[in-house]
N, C-alpha and C positions, 0 to 999 in steps of 0.2 A: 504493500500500500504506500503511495507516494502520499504525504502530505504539503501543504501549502498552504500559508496565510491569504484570504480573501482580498489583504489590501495589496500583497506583492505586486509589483507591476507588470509582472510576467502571469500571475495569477488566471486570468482570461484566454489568455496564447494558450495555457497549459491545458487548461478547462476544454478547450476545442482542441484541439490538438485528439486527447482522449477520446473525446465526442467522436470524431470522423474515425477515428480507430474500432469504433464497436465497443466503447470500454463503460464502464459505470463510475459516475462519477458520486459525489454527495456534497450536498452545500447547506448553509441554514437557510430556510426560506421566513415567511413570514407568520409564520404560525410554529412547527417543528423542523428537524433536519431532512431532508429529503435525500432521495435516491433517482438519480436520473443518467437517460441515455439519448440516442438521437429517437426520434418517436417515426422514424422511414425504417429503420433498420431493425427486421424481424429478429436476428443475430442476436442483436445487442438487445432487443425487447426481453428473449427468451435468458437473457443473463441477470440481468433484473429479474426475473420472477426465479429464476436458480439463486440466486443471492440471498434475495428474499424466503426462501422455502414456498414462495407464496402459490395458492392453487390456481390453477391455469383457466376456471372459471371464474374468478373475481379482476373483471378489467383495472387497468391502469389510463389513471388519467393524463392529459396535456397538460403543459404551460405553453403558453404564447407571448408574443411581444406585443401585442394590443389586437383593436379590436377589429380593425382593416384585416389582419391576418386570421380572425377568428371567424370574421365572414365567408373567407374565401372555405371555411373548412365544415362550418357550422350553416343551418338553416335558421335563419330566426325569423320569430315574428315579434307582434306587439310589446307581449309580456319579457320574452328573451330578451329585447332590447332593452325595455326597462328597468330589467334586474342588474344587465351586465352593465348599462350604463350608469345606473346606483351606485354600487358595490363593487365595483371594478375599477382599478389596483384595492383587491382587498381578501379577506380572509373566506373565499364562496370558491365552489366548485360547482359547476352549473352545468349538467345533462342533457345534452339537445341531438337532435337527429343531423347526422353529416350530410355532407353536400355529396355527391356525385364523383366531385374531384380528389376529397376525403378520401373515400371508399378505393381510388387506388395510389394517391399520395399515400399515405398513413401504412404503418405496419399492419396485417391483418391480425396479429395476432396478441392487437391491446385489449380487444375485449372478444377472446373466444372465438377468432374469427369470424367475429360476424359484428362490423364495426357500422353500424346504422346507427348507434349511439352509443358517443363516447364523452366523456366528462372533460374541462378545461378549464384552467385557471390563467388568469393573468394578475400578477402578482406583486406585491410592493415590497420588493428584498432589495440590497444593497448589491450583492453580488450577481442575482437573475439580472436586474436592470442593466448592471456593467456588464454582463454577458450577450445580451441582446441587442449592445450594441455595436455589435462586431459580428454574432452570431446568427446567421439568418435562418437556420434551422427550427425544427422543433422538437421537444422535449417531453419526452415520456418519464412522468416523475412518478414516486409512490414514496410514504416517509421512512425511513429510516431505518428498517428495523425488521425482524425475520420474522415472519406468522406467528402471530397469535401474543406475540411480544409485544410493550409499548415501546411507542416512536420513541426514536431520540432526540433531547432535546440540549446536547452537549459534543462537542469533538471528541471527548473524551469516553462518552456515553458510544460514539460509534466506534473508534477504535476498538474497543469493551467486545461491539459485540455485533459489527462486522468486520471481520478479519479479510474475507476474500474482497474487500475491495478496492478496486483500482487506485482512485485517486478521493482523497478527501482533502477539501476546500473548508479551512478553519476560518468559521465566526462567529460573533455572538452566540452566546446563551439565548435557547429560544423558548417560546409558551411550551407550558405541558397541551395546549388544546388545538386539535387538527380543524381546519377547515371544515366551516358548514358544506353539506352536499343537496344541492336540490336538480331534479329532472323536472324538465319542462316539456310537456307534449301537449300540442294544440294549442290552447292558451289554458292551462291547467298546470298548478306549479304544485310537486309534491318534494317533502321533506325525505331524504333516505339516509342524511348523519346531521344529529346536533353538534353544531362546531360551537366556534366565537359568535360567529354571529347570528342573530335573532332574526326572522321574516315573521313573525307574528299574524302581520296584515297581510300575507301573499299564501303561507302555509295550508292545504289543502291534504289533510292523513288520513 
């Protein structure tokens, strides 16, 4: 496992570098430590969910660099628009059915091969941001941490207890609490994890 400080300024080179390699990398994001790879490259999908121990029926979600990019991948309507443009750079993961372009951009194999809907986040991190802008790719993340375990919310916490990983991206200490997750179909918004943040007035269980 290579290590490296967030602020180095080689930090980002290094981050892509890995990326275009197939490799797993981990950074703090804005909620817990995360786990990510390129989100095109099935390789590097299926190394992440080996890492993770994680089951090959529970998808992994995107990050993105905004929301021009999330169009091109995502279907949205009313609702979709107004959640992402609420809450977005923020602590939500929001469910929506892909585009067309999606279905053969995207790894097939983020959610079961059968990516009709896949979750995405665009995110208010120090390191994503400086990553994204250099990095034109996309990013298949999931937190931290091997099945059934919690995330981690420390460099120290990953080192602990993943060992087979490639490159970890040291910074801050982050929340113990993961991102809300809501799916949106139709104009119909349903709750599938209590994160940080509340939809009180949107939540339909």
């Amino acid at each position: 496992m290579l290590v490296i400080d967030e602020k180095k300024s080689n930090a980002v080179d290094v981050a892509i570098d890995f990326l275009q390699k197939g490799k797993v990398i981990c950074f703090a994001t804005d909620t817990v430590y995360g786990v990510a790879v390129d989100a095109t490259n099935s390789k590097a999908v299926d190394g992440l969910y080996k890492l993770k121990n994680r089951e090959k029926n529970k998808p992994i979600a995107i990050f993105l660099k905004n929301l021009e990019s999330a169009k091109k991948l995502f279907i949205f309507n009313d609702l979709a628009s107004e959640i992402v443009e609420k809450y977005m750079p923020g602590d939500i993961t929001v469910i929506l059915k892909t585009t067309d372009f999606a279905k053969k951009f995207l790894a097939k194999n983020l959610n079961n091969n059968d990516n009709n809907f896949i979750g995405f986040r665009i995110i208010d991190s120090y390191f994503v941001q400086k990553l994204f802008e250099k990095y034109n790719g996309t990013l298949a993340v999931s937190s931290a941490n091997e099945a059934s375990q919690n995330p981690c919310i420390s460099a120290s916490l990953v080192k602990k207890n993943l060992k087979n990983l490639d490159l970890l991206i040291v910074g801050k200490k982050t929340s113990k609490i993961s991102s809300t997750i809501v799916k949106i179909v139709d104009n119909e918004l349903t709750l599938i994890r209590q994160g940080k943040l509340i939809l009180k007035d949107y939540v339909n269980q």
